[in-house]
C-alpha positions in Angstrom: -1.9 -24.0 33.3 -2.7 -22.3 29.6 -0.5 -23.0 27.0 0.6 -20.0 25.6 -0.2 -18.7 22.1 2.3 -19.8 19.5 3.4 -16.7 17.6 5.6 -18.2 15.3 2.3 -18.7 12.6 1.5 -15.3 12.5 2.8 -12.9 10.2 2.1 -9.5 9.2 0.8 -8.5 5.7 3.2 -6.9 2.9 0.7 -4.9 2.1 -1.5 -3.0 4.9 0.4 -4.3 7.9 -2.1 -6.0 9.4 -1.1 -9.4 11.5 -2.9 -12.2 10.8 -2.2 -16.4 10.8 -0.5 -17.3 7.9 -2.6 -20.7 8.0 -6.4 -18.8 8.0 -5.4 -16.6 5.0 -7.5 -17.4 1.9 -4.7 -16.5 -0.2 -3.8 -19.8 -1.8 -0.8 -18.9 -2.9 1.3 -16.3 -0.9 -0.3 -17.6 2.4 3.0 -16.0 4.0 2.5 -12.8 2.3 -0.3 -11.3 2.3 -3.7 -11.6 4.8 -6.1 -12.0 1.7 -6.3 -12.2 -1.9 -7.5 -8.3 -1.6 -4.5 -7.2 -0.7 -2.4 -9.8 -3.3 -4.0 -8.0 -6.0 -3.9 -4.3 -4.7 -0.7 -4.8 -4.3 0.3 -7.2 -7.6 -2.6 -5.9 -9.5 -3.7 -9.6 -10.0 -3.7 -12.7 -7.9 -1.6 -15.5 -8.5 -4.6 -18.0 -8.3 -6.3 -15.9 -11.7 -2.7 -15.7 -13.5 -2.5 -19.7 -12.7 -6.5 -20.2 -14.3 -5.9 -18.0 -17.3 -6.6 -19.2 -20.3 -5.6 -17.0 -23.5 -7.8 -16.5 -26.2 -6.4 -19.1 -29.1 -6.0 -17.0 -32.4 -8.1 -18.5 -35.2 -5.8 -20.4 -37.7 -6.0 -18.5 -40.9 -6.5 -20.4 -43.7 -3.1 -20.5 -45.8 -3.1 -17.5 -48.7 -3.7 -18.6 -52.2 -1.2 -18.7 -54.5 -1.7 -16.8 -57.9 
């Protein structure tokens, strides 16, 4: 006998619709939302894995104003 397929890991995309299994998705951090990271950002406009390595620019400490 053949096991049947287990259904309950795959999940359809938020974005284009498409099915895919939740565990193969190389979105590392909406694996239950969206099939890949192109579709994370198409549809965020960023992925969460870039918002989570940003770094912002520090602003340069200005020296204090001299007093006259």
């Amino acid at each position: 006998m053949t096991t049947p397929t287990d259904l309950s890991n795959i999940k359809r995309c938020r974005r284009c619709g498409q099915r895919y299994d939740w565990r193969k998705s190389p979105s590392s951090t909406l694996k239950m939302t969206y099939c890949s990271s192109l579709c994370e950002r198409a549809d965020l406009g960023f992925t969460l894995e870039a918002l989570l390595k940003f770094e912002p620019k520090r602003v340069a400490e200005e020296a204090p104003a001299a007093v006259e």
